[in-house]
VMD Tcl script that draws the C-alpha trace (Angstrom):
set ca {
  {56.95 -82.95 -63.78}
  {53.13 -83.83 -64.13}
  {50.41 -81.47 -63.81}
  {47.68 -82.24 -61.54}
  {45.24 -80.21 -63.51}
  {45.29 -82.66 -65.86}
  {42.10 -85.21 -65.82}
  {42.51 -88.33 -67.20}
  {39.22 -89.86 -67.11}
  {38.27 -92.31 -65.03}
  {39.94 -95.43 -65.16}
  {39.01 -99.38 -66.43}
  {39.00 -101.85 -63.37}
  {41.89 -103.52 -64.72}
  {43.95 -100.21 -64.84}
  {46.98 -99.82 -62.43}
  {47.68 -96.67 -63.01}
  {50.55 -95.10 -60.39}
  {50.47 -91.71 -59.56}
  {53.74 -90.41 -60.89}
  {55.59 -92.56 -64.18}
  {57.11 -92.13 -67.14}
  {53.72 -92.31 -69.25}
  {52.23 -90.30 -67.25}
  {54.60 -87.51 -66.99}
  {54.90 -87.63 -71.23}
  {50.91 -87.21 -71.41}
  {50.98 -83.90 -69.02}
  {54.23 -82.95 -70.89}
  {51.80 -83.69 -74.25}
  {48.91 -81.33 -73.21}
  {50.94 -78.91 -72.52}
  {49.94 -75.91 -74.46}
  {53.37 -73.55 -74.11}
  {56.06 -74.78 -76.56}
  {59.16 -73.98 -74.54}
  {57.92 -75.43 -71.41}
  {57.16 -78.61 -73.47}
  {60.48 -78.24 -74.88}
  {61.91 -78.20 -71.47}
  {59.85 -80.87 -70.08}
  {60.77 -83.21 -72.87}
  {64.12 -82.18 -71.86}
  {64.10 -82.64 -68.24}
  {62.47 -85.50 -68.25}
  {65.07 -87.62 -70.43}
  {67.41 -86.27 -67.79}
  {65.59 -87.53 -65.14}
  {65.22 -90.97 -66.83}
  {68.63 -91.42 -67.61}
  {69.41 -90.58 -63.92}
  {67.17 -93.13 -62.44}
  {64.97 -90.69 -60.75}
  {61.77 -91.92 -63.01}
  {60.30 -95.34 -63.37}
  {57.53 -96.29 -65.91}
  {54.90 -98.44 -65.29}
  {54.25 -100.34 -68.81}
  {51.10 -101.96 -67.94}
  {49.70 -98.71 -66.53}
  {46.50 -97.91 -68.70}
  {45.91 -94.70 -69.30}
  {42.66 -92.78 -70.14}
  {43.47 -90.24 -73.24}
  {42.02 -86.52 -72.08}
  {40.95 -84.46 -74.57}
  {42.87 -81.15 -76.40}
  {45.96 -83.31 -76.82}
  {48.10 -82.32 -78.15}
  {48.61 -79.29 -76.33}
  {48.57 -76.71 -79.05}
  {49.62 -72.71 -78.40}
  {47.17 -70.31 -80.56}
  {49.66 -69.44 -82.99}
  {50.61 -70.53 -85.43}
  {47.29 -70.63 -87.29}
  {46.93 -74.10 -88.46}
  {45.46 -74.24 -92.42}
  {45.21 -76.36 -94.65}
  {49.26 -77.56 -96.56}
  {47.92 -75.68 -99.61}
  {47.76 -72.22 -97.66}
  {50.64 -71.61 -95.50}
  {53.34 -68.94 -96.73}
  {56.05 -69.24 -99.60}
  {59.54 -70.12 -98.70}
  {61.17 -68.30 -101.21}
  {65.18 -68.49 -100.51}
  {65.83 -65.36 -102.16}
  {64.15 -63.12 -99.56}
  {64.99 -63.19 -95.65}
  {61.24 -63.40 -95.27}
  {60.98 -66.81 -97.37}
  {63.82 -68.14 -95.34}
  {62.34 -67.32 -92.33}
  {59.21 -68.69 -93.42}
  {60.94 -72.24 -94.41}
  {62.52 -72.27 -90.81}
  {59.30 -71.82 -89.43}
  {57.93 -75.06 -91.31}
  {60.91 -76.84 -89.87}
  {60.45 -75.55 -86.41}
  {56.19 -76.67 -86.65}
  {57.57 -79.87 -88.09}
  {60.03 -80.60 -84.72}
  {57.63 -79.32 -82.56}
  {55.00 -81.74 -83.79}
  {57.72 -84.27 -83.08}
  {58.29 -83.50 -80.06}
  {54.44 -84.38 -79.65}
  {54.43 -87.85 -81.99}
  {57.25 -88.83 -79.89}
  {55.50 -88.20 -76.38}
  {52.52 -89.51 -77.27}
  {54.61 -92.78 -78.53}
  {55.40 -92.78 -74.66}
  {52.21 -92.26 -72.84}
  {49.92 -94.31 -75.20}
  {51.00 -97.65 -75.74}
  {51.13 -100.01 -73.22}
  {53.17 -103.33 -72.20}
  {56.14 -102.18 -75.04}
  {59.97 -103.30 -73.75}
  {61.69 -100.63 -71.57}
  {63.97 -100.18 -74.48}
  {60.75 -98.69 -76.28}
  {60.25 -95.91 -73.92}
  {64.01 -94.98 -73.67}
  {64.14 -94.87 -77.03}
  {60.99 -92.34 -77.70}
  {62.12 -90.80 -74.48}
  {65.62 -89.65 -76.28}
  {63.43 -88.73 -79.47}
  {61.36 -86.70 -77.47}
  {64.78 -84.62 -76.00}
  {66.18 -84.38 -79.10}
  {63.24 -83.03 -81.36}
  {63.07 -80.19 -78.43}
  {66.47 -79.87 -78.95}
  {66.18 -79.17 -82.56}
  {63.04 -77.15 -82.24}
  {65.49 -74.55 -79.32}
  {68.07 -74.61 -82.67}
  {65.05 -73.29 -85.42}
  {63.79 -70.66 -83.09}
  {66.53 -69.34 -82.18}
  {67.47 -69.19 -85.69}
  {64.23 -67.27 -86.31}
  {64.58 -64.87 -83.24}
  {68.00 -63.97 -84.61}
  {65.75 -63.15 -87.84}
  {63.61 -60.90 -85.78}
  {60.82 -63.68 -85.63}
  {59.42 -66.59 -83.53}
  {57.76 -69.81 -83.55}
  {53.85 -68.77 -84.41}
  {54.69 -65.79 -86.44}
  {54.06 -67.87 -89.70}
  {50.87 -70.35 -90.47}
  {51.29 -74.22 -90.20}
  {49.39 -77.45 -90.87}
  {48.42 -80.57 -89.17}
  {49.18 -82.98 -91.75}
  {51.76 -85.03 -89.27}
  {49.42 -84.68 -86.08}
  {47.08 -86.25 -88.44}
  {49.00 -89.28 -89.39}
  {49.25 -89.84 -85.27}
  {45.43 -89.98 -84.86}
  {45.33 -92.38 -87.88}
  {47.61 -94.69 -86.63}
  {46.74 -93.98 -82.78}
  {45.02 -98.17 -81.86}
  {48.73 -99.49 -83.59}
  {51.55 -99.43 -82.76}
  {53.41 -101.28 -85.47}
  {51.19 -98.88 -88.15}
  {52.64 -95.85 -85.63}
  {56.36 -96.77 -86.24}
  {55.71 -97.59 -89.70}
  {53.50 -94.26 -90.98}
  {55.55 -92.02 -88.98}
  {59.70 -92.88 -88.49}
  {59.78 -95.22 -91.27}
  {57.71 -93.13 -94.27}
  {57.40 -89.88 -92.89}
  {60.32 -89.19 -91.41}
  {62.49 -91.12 -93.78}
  {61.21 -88.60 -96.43}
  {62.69 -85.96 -94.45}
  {65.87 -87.43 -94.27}
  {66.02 -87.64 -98.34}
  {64.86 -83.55 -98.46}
  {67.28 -82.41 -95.69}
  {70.36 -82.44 -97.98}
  {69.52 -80.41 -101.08}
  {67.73 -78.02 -98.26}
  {71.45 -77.70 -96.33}
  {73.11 -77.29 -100.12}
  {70.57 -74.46 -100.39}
  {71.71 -72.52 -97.49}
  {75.81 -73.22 -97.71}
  {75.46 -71.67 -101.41}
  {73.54 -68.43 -99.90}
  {76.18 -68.57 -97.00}
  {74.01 -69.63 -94.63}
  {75.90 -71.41 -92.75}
  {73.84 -71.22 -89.43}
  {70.42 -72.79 -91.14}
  {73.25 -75.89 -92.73}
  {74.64 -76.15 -89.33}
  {71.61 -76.48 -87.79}
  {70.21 -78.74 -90.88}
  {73.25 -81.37 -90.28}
  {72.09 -81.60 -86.55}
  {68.41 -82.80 -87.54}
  {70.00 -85.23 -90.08}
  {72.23 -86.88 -87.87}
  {69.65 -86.99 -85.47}
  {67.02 -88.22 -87.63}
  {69.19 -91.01 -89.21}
  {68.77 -92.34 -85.97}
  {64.88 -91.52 -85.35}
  {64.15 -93.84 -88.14}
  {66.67 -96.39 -86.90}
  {64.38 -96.46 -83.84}
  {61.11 -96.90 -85.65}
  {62.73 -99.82 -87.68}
  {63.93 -101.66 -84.42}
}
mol new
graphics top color blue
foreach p $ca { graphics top sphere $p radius 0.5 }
foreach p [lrange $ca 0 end-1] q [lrange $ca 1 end] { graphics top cylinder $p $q radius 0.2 }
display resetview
């Protein structure tokens, strides 16, 4: 599950890094550039956790490479004031709102992995936790593209902005400013927009975007319970 291509920079004398961990494995899953195999990798390696078959080395310190996140070239990342309308009263506009929620998971997938990798010397509990987060954001990012490639689209068809990415590098020397920027405001937010969003769709008969809506809310309910523990 880690790439060897992957340099992470020489390491401090008081490092002890191992070769294959937890951390590790979440910053080659990070720098990945292909969003399905990052999906999967976020998948597979919550499996593997919760089967024993990884252990994570807390005290490991890790050097941060550059290019992470792994980004694919589409979609074109502009500024918030320039990506598409999301008008619901054309398929286009709905598309074009699934694709914001599909840039928004898949930038949680990221936040969530690099919650893993960077900080050091948290609980076990800690990684578990972000571990989970990590499987279920790629689980809700599989949900909003295949939503869109019913639609005749897919993830990167539509622009997207950096905005969240952008809270991580703020808050990237803290962890107690990381849990309380990103699951406690920013995510919380979502949770009071998800709703009215779901309403939308069940009055156009949409029922596939509300079913799929309902997942991330359940699932974010307990995101931000994690950031608050």
């Amino acid at each position: 599950m880690t790439n060897s291509n992957i340099n992470h920079g020489e390491q401090t004398s008081d490092c002890t890094l191992e070769a294959v961990d937890l951390r590790e494995a979440a910053l080659n899953w990070l720098a990945n550039t292909s969003p399905m195999r990052k999906v999967v990798g976020g998948k597979s390696l919550n499996a593997a956790w919760l089967a024993g078959q990884v252990a994570v080395n807390a005290a490991a310190c890790l050097a941060e490479p550059a290019g992470i996140p792994g980004h694919p070239e589409k979609p074109l990342l502009v500024s918030p004031l320039q990506v598409e309308k999301r008008s619901m009263r054309t398929p286009e506009g709905r598309a074009a709102l699934i694709h914001a929620l599909a840039h928004i998971e898949f930038n949680a997938i990221n936040l969530a992995l690099d919650a893993v990798w960077r900080f050091a010397d948290m609980p076990m509990q800690y990684y578990a936790d972000w571990l989970k987060v990590a499987a279920e954001e790629a689980y809700h990012f599989d949900l909003l593209n295949g939503y869109l490639l019913d639609m005749g689209y897919q993830y990167g068809d539509f622009s997207g902005h950096n905005s969240l990415w952008e809270m991580a590098e703020r808050t990237k020397a803290d962890v107690l400013a990381r849990m309380a920027l990103v699951p406690r405001t920013m995510e919380a937010r979502g949770l009071d927009a998800s709703p009215p969003l779901r309403n939308k769709f069940v009055q156009i008969g949409d029922t596939s975007a509300a079913d799929i809506l309902a997942i991330i809310l359940r699932d974010e309910i307990g995101h931000v319970a994690i950031g608050n523990h």
